[in-house]
C-alpha positions as CSV (number, residue, x, y, z in Angstrom):
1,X,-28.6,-13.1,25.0
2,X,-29.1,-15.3,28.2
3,X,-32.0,-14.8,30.7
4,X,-31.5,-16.7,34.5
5,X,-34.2,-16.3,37.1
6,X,-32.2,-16.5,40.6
7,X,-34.3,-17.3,43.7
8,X,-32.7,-16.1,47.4
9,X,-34.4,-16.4,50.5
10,X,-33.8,-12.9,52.3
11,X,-34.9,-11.4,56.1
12,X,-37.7,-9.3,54.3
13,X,-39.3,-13.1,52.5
14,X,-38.4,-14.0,48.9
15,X,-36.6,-12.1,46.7
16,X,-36.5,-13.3,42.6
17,X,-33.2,-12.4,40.9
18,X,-33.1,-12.1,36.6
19,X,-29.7,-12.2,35.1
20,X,-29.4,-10.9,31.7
21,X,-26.3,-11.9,29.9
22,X,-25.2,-10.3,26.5
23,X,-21.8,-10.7,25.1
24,X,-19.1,-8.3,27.0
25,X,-22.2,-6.9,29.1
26,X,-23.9,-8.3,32.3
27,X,-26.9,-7.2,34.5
28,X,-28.9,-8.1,37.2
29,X,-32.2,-7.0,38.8
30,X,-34.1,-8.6,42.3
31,X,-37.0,-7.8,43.5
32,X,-37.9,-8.2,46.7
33,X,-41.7,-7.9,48.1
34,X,-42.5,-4.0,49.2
35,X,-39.2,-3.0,47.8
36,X,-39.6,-2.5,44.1
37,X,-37.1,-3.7,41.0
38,X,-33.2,-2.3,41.4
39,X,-31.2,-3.0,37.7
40,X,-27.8,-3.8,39.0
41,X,-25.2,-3.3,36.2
42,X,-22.4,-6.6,36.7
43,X,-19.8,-4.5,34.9
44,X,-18.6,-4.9,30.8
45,X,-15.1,-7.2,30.2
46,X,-12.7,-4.5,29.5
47,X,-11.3,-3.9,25.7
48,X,-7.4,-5.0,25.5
49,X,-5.4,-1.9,24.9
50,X,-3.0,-1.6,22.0
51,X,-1.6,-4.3,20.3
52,X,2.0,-4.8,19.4
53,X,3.5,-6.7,16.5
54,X,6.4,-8.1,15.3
55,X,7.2,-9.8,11.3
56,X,10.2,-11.8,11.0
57,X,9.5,-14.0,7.6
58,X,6.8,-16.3,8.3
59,X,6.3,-16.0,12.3
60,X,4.2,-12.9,13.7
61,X,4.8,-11.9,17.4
62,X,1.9,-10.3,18.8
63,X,1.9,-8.4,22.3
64,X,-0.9,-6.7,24.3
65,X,-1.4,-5.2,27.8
66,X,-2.9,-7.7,30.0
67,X,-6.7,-6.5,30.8
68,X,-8.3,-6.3,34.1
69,X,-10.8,-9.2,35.2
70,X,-9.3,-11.5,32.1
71,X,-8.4,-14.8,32.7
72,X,-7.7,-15.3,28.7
73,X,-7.5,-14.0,25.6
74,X,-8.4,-15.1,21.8
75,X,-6.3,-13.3,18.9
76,X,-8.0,-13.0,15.8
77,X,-6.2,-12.8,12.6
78,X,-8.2,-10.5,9.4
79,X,-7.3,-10.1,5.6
80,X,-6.5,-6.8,5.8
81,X,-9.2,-4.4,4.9
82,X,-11.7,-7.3,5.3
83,X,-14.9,-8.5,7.7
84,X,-12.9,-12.4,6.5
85,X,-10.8,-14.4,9.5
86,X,-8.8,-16.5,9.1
87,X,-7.7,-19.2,10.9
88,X,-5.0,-18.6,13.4
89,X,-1.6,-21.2,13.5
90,X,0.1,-22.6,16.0
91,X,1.2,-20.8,19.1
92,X,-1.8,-18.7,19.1
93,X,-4.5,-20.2,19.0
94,X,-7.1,-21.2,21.4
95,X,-7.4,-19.1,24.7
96,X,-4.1,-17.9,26.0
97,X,-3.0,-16.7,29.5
98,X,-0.1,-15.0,28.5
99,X,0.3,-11.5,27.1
100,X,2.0,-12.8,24.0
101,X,2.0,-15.3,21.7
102,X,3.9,-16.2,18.2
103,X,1.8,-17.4,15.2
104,X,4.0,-19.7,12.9
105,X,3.4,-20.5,8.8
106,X,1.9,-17.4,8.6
107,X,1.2,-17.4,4.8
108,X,2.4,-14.3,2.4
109,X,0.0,-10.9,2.5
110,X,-1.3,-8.6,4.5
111,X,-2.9,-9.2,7.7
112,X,-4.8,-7.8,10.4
113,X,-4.2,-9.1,14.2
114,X,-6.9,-8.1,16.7
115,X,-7.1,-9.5,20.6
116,X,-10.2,-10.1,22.4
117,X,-9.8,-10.6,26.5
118,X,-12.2,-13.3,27.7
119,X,-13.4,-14.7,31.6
120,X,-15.0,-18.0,31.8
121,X,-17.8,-17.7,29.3
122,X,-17.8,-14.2,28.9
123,X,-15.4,-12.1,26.1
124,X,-14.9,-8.8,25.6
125,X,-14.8,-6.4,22.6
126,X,-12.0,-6.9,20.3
127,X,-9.2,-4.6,20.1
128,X,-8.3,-1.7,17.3
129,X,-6.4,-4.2,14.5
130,X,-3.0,-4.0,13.8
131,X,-1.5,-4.5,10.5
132,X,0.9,-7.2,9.6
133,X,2.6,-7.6,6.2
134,X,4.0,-10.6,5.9
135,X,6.6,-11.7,2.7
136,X,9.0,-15.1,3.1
137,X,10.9,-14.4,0.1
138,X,12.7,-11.8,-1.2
139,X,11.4,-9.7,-4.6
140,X,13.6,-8.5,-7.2
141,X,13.0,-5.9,-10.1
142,X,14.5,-4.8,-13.0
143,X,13.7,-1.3,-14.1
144,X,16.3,-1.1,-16.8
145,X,16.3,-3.2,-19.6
146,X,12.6,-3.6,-19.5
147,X,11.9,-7.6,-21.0
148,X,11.1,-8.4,-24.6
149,X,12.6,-4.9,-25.5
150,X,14.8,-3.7,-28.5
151,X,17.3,-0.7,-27.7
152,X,19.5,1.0,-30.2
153,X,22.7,2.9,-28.9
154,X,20.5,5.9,-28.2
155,X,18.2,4.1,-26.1
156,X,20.6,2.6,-24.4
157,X,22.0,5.5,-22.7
158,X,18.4,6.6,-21.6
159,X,17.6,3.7,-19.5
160,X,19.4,4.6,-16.0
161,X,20.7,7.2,-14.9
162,X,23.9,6.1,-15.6
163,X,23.7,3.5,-18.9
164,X,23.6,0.0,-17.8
165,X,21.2,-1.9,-15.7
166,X,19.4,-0.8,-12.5
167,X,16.4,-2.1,-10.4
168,X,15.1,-2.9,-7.4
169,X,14.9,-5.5,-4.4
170,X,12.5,-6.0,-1.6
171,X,14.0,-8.6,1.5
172,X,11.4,-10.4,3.1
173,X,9.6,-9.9,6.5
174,X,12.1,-9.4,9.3
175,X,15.4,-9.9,7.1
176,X,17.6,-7.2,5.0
177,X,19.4,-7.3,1.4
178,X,22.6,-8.4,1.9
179,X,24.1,-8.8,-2.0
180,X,22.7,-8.0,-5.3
181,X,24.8,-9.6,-8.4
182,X,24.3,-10.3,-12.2
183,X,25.5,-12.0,-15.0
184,X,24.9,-11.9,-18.5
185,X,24.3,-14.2,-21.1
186,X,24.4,-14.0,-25.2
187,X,23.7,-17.7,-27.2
188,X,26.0,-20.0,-25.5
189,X,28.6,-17.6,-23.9
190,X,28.6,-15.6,-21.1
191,X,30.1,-12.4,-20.0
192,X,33.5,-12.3,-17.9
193,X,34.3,-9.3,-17.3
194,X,35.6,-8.1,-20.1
195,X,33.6,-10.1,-23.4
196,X,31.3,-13.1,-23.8
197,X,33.8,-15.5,-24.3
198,X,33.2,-17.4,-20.6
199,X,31.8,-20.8,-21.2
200,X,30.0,-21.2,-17.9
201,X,27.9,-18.8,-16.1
202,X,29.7,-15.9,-13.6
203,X,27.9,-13.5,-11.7
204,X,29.5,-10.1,-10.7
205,X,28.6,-7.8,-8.0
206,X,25.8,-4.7,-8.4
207,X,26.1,-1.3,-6.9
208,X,23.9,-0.6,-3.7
209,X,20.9,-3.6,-2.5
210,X,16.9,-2.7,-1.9
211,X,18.6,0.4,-5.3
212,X,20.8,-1.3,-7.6
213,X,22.4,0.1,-10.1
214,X,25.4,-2.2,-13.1
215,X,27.3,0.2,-15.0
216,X,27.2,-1.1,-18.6
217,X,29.0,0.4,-21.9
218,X,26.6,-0.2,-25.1
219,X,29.7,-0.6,-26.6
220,X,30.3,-3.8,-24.2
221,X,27.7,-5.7,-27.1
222,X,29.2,-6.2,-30.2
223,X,28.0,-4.8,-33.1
224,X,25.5,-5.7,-34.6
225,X,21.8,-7.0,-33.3
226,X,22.2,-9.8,-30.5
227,X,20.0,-11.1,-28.1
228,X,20.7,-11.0,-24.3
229,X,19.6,-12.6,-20.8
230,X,20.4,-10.8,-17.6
231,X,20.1,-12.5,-14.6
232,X,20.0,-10.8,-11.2
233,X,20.3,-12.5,-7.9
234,X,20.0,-11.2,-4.7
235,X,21.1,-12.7,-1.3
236,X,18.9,-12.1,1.7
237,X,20.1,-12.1,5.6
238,X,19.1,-15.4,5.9
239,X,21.0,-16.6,3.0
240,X,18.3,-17.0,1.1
241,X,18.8,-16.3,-3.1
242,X,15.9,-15.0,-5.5
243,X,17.1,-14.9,-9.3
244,X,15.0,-12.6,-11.7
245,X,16.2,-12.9,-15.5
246,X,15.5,-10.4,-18.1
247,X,15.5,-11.5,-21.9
248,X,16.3,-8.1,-24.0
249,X,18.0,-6.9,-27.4
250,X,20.3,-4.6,-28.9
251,X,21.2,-3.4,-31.9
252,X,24.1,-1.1,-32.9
């Protein structure tokens, strides 16, 4: 808090002014001789209303109403759930005079935006935080087979709801699943369609995208126990591949 004596000269003799300043808050009392002490409340920097955002990979878009008396405004950027700030990127930060502003490199998790109007020296309360989940990459699951795992014929048919391989994908901020594929290898031989007689790798195209589903005969292994990589890729709006591979066995 700030304390300023102000001295004015006025038609009844001298009047003393005291300023107290406190973030967000200012007021003002003069006294004046015969006249008494009148508090004289300077008004509080308005609170920015709500806060808009926008994900799109790595970049956060973040829009607010402009507040009255504001000449600027600071964004503030929280782990979510979290007292901790970090440190906002380029294009916002500093004070801004727009009513929007995109934060670039904005690393992977979950984030909280709040914006705080400012005049001159003075700032205002921060605004309710938004949430902001930020993922570059795409994520891809397999339910069905699970790694490391053993299956017998039985166990096979158990796995999806159809037998064969199923799973999951999750596109990253701002972007959709375009493509899910697979392809499968056993020892030095991979499968084309029909056996495991291709000598280089082939990948084939999965049912559905963010729910994937491979229809797959146990009786497309041969008999016998064998050991097996699946490997399933997934292609993202931007054209951007994850690969997620899944070591497994069978025996029948």
């Amino acid at each position: 808090m700030t304390i300023r004596t102000v001295q004015a000269v006025a038609a009844a003799g001298l009047a003393v002014g005291v300023l107290v300043c406190s973030p967000g808050i200012a007021r003002a009392g003069w006294t004046a001789a015969g006249r008494g002490t009148v508090p004289v409340a300077a008004g509080r920097m308005p609170v920015v209303g709500e806060v808009g955002i926008q994900v799109a990979a790595a970049k956060v878009t973040i829009a607010w109403p402009a507040a009255a008396h504001a000449t600027g405004y600071r964004v503030v950027r929280y782990a979510a759930g979290t007292s901790t700030t970090a440190v906002v990127g380029a294009g916002c930060s500093g004070v801004l005079t727009a009513t929007t502003c995109t934060e670039t490199g904005v690393p992977d998790g979950t984030w909280e935006y709040a914006v705080r109007a400012v005049r001159n020296s003075w700032s205002g309360a921060l605004s309710a935080r938004v949430p902001a989940a930020v993922a570059t990459t795409a994520a891809v699951t397999t339910t069905f087979p699970v790694d490391k795992a053993t299956y017998t014929t039985s166990a096979w048919a158990g796995g999806c709801p159809s037998p064969g391989f199923c799973g999951t994908s999750t596109p990253a901020s701002g972007q959709s699943i375009t493509k899910v594929e697979y392809s499968l290898q056993s020892g030095t031989k991979f499968w084309n369609g029909n056996n495991f007689n291709a000598g280089s790798e082939r990948y084939f195209t999965a049912s559905g995208t963010t729910n994937w589903s491979v229809p797959f005969a146990v009786t497309n292994f041969p008999t016998g126990k064998g050991t097996y990589t699946l490997s399933v890729r997934v292609t993202a709006s931007s054209g951007q591949t994850t690969t997620r591979t899944t070591d497994f066995t069978v025996e029948r």
